[in-house]
N, C-alpha and C positions, 0 to 999 in steps of 0.2 A: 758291774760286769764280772770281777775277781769270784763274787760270791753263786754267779749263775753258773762259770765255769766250773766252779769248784764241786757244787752240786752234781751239774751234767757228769765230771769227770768220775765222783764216785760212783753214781748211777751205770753209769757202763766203762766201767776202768777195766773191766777183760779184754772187752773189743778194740777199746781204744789203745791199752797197753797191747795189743797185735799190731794193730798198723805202727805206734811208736817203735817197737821193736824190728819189726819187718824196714822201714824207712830206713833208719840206723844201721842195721846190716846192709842197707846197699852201699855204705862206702866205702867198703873193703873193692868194690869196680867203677870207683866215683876217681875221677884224674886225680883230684890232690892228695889222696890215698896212693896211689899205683906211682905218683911221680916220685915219691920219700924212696922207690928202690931203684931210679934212673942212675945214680952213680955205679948201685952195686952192679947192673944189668951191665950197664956197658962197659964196666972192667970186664965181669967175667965170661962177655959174648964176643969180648974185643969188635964193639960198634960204636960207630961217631954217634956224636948226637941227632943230627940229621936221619940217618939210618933207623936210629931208635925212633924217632918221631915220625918217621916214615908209616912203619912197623905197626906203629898206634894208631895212626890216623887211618890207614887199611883197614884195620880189624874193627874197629870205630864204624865206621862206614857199612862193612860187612853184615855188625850187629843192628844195624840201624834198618838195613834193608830186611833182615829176617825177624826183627821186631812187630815189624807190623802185623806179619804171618802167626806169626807165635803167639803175640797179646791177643786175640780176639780169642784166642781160646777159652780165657777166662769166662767168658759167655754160655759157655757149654760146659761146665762141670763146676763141682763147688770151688769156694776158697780156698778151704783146708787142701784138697785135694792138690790145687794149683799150685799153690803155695809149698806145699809139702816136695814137688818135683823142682821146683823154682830154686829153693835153699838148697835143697839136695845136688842140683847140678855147682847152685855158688859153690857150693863145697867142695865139688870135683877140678873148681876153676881154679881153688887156691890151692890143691893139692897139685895139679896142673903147673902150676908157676914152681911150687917147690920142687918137683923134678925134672921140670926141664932141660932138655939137653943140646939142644939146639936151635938156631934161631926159629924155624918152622915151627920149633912144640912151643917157643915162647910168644908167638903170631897167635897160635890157636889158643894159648892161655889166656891173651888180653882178650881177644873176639869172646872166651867164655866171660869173662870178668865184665864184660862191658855190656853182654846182654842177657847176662841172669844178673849181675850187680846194679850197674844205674839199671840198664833198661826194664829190665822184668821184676824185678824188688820195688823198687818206685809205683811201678805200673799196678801190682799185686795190693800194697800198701792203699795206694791213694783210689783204686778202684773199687777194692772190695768195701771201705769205708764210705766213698760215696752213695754205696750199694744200700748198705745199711741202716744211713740215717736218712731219712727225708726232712722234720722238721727243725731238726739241727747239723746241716747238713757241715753248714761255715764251719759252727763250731766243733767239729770235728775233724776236718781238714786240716782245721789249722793246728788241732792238739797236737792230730799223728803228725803230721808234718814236722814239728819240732825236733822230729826223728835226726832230721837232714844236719841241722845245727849241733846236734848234740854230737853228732857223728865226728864230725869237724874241728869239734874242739876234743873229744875223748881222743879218738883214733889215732891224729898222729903222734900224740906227745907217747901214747903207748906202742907205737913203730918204733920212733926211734927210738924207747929207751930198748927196746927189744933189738933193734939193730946195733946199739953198744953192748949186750952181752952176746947175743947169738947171731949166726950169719944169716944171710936174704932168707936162704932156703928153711931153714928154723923158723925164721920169723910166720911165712907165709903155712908154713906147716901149723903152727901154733894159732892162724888166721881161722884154718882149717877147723879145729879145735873146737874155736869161740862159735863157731858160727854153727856149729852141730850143738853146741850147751842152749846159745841165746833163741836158737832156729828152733829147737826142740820145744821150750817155753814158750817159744809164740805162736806155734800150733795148738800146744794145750790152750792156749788163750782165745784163740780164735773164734771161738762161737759165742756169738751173740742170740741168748734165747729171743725165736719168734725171727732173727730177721732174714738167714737160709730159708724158712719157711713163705716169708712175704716174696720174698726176690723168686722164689722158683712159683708161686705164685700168679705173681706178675708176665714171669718171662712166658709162662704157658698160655698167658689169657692173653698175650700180647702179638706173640711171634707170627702170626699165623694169623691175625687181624687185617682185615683188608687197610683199615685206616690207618696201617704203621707198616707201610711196604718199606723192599728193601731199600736203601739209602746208598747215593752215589758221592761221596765226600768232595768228589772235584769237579763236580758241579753243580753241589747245594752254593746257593750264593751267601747264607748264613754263615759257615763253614769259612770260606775262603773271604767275608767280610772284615772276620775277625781274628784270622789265621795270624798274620801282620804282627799281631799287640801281642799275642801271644809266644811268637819265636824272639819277638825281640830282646828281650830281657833275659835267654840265656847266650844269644849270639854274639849281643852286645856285652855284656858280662864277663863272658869268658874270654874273648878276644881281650879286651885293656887289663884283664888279670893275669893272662897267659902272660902278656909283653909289660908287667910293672917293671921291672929294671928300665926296659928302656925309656918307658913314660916319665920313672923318676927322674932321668937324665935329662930327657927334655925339659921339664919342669924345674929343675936343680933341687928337690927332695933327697934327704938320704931316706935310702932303702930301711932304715931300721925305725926310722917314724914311719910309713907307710907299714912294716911289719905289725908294727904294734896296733894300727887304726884298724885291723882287720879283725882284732876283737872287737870292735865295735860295731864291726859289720855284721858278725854273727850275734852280737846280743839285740841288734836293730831289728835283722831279719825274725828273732826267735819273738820281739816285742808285737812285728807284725804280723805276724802268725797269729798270735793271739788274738788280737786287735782287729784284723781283718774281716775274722771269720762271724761274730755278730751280726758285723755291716751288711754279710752278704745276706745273711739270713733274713736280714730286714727289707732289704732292697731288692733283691735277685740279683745273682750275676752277670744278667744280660743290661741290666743299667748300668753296673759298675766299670763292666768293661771299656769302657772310654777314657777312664779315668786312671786306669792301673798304669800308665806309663808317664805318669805327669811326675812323681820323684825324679824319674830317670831323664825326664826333660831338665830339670834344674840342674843335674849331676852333670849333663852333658856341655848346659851353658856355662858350669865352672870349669868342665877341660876345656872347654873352647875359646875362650875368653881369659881366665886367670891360672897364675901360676905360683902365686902364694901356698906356702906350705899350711895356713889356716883352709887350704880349699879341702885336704886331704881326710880328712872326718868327717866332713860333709858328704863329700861324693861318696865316698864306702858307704855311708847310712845310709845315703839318697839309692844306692842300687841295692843296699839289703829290703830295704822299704821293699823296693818296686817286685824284687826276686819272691819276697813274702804274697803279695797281693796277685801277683802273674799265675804264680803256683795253686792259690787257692782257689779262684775269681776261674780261672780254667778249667779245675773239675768240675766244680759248680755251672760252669756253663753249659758243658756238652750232659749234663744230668737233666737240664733245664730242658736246653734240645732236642735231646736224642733219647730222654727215657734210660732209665738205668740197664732194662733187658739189653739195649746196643753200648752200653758206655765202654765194654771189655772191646770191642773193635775199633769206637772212634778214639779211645785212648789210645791205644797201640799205634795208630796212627799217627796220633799229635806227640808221641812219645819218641816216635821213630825219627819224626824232624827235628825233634829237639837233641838227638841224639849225634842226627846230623849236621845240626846248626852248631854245634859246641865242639863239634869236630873239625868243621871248614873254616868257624872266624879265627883261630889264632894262624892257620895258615895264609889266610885272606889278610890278614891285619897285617902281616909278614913279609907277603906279598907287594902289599902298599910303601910298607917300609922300603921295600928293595929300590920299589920308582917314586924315591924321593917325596912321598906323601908320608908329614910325619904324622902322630898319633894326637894333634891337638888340629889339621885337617880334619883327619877321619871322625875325629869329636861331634864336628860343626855337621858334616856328613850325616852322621847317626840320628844327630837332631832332628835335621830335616825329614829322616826318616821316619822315624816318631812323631812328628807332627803328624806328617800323612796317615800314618796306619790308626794316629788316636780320633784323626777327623772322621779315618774308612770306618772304624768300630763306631763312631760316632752316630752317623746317617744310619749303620744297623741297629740301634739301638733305640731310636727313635721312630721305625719302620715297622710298627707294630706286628700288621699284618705278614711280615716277614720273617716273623719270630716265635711264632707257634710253640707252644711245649709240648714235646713229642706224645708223652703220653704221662698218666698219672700213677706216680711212683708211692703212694700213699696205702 
């Protein structure tokens, strides 16, 4: 498998190295990025933390809703193009936070950060590459994907040493910076000889085909069969990561082993990435899908059930697993689906949830906390939820006639 990759990669390492790069830059608007300046913020805006997380969850919300608007644009004009306005505004967003002055400009900065960084970086990243490969579609996925981990482990340790020499506003200037040097090369990189050509192609012999009319997402039954399997793994995710402190304390974990397993999370997730991306190609995505939440079943039955500090590297792996396979298993779906000429619309869409889903559980999880539901309850909860959504994806997937591939992306 190491040696197929390896070939594939040098074979189109321009294209690939685009979506790697493009991925990687979205976590300059990715929460665990934005949360390392929550102390500086609310010293120098003099706001609670509640206020500040107010603040985010608004703009959160905001960008979620003009996501879905926004992403289908990719449909209609090149990558490079897209791509080029997409980094250009991150850019605007982190220059935006460094001269902020008041609470209102630092609302519009997170809303830029949140839907040119996750949302439209992500979306640029993992669409245009869907676009591009057909017969190795996984394994492409899962390269550029790698983006996300890398990100995670570079970016903060580079915050904060950047926050002990220089203040917030430097820091994000300097964010600024990086992201016009790294944005710049992954434009150059961008083109994939032949596959602008096949996509525009495609999208001309397609659009305009009576047999690939327009598409109603909420109430394709395909669509909303397997919607379910797919929010789950960032909803459920964020929420028990957002509130680890107080998990740890329920559990009687110190926080500084639970710190440390979350390297294990991201070299799990960066392993399934890898690993993932084969499988789909072998199998399709529309069989795998039933299966992409079965790590995060077992993860779910160790909070629910035990409270052994050996549960603690389990469960991180068990959800980087799942976060690897959800991520991939998902573009490759809607590709399967919907034909690559619609993927910039139904992505946007699936992106916009997802944006929204990672913005509502740590409040919901919160929420629960307040009426006495602690976090190894909502465990048991989630489970159940996962069962059902992996039974709903289940029956689609075995419902052949209901599974159509929209059209031939070849």
């Amino acid at each position: 498998m190491l040696r197929d990759y390896w070939s594939f990669g040098v074979r189109n390492r321009r294209y690939l190295t685009f979506g790697l790069l493009v991925m990687g830059l979205s976590s300059f608007g990715q929460t665990f990025f934005i949360a390392l300046f929550g102390e500086s913020l609310r010293a120098h805006f003099s706001i609670s933390d509640g206020e500040l997380g107010s603040l985010y969850a608004l703009a959160t919300f905001c960008s979620a809703l003009s996501l879905g608007y926004v992403g289908r644009l990719i449909d209609h004009t090149s990558v490079r193009r897209f791509a080029s306005i997409v980094i250009g505004m991150l850019v605007l967003a982190c220059l935006s936070m460094a001269f902020s002055v008041n609470v209102f400009m630092l609302g519009l900065s997170f809303y830029l950060l949140r839907l040119f960084g996750q949302g439209l970086m992500v979306h640029t990243g993992l669409t245009a590459t869907a676009r591009a490969f057909s017969d190795h579609r996984g394994k492409a996925l899962g390269l550029v994907s790698l983006g996300l981990p890398v990100g995670e482990a570079v970016l903060p340790i580079a915050a904060v040493a950047s926050l002990a020499l220089l203040d917030w506003r430097l820091t994000w200037a300097l964010c600024a910076a990086v992201l016009v040097v790294l944005g710049s090369l992954a434009l150059r990189l961008e083109r994939r000889p032949g596959a602008a050509k096949r996509f525009v192609a495609g999208h001309k012999a397609t659009s305009g085909a009576p047999q690939n009319p327009p598409i109603v997402l909420w109430r394709d039954t395909r669509f909303l069969s397997v919607l379910p399997v797919i929010i789950a793994s960032p909803f459920i995710s964020t929420g028990f990561f957002f509130h680890q402190t107080r998990l740890a304390a329920e559990k009687g974990w110190m926080m500084s082993w639970v710190a440390i397993w979350f390297v294990g999370y991201a070299a799990v997730r960066a392993v399934g990435l890898i690993g993932v991306g084969p499988v789909v190609d072998r199998f399709t995505a529309r069989r795998l899908v039933p299966f992409v939440l079965l790590p995060m079943m077992f993860a779910l039955i160790l909070l629910g059930l035990f409270e052994g500090a050996w549960a603690v590297p389990l469960y991180l792996g068990l959800f980087g697993l799942t976060s690897a396979a959800a991520g991939t298993v998902g573009v490759a779906l809607w590709a399967e689906l919907y034909g690559i000429a619609r993927l910039g619309r139904v992505r946007a869409s699936v992106e916009a949830i997802n944006v929204v889903a990672t913005g509502a559980s740590p409040m919901v999880f919160g929420l629960l906390v307040d009426q006495g539901v602690d976090l190894t309850r909502q465990a048991q909860a989630c489970l159940a939820y996962v069962v059902v959504a992996s039974a709903l994806a289940a029956y689609f997937s075995r419902n052949r006639n209901q599974c159509p591939v929209a059209m031939n992306d070849n």
